[in-house]
Every structure is written in structure tokens, then in C-alpha cells.
N, C-alpha and C positions, 0 to 999 in steps of 0.2 A: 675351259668349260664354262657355258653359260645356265643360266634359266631355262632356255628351248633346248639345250641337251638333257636336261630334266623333264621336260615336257616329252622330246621323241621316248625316250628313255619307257614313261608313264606308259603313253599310245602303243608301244611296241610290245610292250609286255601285256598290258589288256587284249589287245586283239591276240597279239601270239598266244595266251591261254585262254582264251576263247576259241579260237581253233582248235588250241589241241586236245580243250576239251568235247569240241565237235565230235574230233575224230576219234575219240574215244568211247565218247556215248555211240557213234557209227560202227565200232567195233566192238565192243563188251557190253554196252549197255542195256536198257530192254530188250529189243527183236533182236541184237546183235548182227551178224553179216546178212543172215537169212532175211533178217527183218528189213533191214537196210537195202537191201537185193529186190527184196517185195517193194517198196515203195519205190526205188526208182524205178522198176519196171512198170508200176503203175503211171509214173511217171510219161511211157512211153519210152524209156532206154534201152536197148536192145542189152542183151548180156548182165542182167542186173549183179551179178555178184562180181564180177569185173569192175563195173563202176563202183560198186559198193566199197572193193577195195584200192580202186584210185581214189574215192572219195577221204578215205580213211589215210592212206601216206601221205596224200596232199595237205590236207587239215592239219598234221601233226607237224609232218615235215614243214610247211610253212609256218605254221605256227613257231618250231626251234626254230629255224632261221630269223622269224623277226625277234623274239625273243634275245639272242644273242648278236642281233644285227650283220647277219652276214649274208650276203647277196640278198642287198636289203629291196631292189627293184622289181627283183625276181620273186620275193615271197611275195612283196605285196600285189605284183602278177597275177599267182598261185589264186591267194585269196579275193582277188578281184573275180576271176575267173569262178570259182566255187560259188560266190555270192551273186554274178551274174549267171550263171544256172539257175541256181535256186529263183531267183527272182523271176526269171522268164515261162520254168517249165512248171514252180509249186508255189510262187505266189500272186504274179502280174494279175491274173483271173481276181482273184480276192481284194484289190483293191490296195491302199494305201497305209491303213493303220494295221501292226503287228496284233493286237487285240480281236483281230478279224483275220488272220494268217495273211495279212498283205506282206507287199514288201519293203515298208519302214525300217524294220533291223536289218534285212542284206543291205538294202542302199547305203546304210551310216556305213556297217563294217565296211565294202568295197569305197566309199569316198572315202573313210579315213586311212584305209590302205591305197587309196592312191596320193592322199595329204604323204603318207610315210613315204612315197617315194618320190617322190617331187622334193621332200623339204630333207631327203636320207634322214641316216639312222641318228646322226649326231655324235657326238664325240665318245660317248659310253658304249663303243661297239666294235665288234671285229673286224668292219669295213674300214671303220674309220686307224685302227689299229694297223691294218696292213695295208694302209693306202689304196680301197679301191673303193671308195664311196662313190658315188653315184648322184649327183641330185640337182636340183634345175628342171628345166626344159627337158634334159636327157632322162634321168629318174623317172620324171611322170610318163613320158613318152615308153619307155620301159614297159612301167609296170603297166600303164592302161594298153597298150599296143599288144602286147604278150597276152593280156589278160583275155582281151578282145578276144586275139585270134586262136587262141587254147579253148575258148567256147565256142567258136565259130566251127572249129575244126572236131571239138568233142559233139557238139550237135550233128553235123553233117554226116558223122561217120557212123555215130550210133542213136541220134536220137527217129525215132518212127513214130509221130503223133496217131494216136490214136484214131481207127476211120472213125466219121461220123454216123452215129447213131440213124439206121434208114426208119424212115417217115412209117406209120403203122398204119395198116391198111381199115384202120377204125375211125381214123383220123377224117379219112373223108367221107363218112358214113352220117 
């Protein structure tokens, strides 16, 4: 065990409770499911309490897994995919900086859950304990490919962008 098993150690535990306290505030917290349901159907997702509660196992559920480092490629998949949602459907519009609801906080969490998969979990973890780490080339390939295509495929199936608002007939008055 080195220094950078200290450091993945750090990284995995921040982001994993950070997630899962996502997915807690998306389940218990203020609006609770209902609330969570409202806004992504605001969103434009069809079946908002469905997402609401993929939203909510994913979060947590990835969250444990980087937390205790197990299928360390896959959470950080998980949460790449979560934070490319968020960024494309509720924040890309808003610009750059989190102080303006851009998307500056998704970006860092899904790079540095793609840092966790690329560089694995490290030595202090279950992957590493049972012999299936992951990390390299293969790792990040992993977790961004998976991540990608878990958004590509959650968009396609349920996202319905909003029609565009028709022109008012005052307009050319």
C-alpha cells in the first residue's frame, strides 16, 4: 500500500457519499419521490416516478459500491451516467458555473469518477481483495463507455424534449 491507495481511498469515499447522499435527498428529502418524479418530468422524462426511483438505486447503489470498491468501473459508469444526465437535460442551458445551476459540479463528479476508473480502486478495496480490479485503458474504457451508453439508451427510451413553445399570434401584430 502506497500514497495513491490513500488518495483512491479519499476520491471514493467523497464521491460515494456524495451520491448516496444524492440518492437520499431524491428519496426522503424535501419533495421526496413525488417531488423527484415532478422535476424530472419537468425535465421532459416520460414516467417521472420510474426515473425518480432509478435515480434514487443508482445514486446509492453506486455510491456503496465506490465506497467499499467493488466493481469499481461499473459504479463509476453508474455515476458518470447520472452526472451526464443531469448535465445535458438540467444544466448544459445554464452555462458553466454551479452558482448559476450550470454544469461545473456534474463535470468534476463524472471526471473524477472516470479518474476512479481508469486509475481503479487501489489497494483498500474489495476488488482489489478478490482479484478483479480493473484499471488502465480497460477501467476507463469501462466506466466512460458504459456511462455513455446507459445515457444514450436512458434518453432514447424515455426522454421527450419538450415541444417548442408556437409563436403568438401578437407577435406579428
Amino acid at each position: 500500500m502506497d500514497i495513491t491507495d490513500i488518495a483512491l481511498l479519499l476520491l471514493r469515499l467523497v464521491v460515494g457519499a456524495t451520491m448516496i447522499a444524492h440518492g437520499v435527498n431524491h428519496w426522503i428529502g424535501g419533495g421526496k419521490i413525488a417531488g423527484t418524479a415532478g422535476w424530472f418530468s419537468g425535465l421532459g422524462l416520460r414516467n417521472g416516478v420510474l426515473q425518480a426511483w432509478f435515480s434514487v438505486i443508482t445514486e446509492i447503489g453506486a455510491g456503496a459500491l465506490l465506497i467499499v470498491g467493488l466493481l469499481t468501473p461499473l459504479a463509476a459508469a453508474a455515476v458518470i451516467s447520472v452526472m451526464l444526465v443531469a448535465a445535458l437535460l438540467a444544466h448544459r442551458k445554464n452555462g458553466f458555473f454551479v452558482f448559476k445551476d450550470g454544469y461545473e459540479y456534474v463535470l468534476v463528479l463524472a471526471v473524477v469518477s472516470l479518474a476512479i476508473g481508469i486509475l481503479g480502486p487501489g489497494w483498500l478495496s474489495v476488488d482489489h481483495a478478490a482479484g478483479i480490479e480493473i484499471t488502465g485503458w480497460g477501467g476507463g474504457a469501462i466506466a466512460l463507455g458504459v456511462g455513455v451508453l446507459a445515457t444514450a439508451g436512458l434518453l432514447a427510451v424515455f426522454w421527450r424534449p419538450p415541444a417548442p413553445k408556437p409563436e403568438s399570434a401578437d407577435a406579428d401584430s
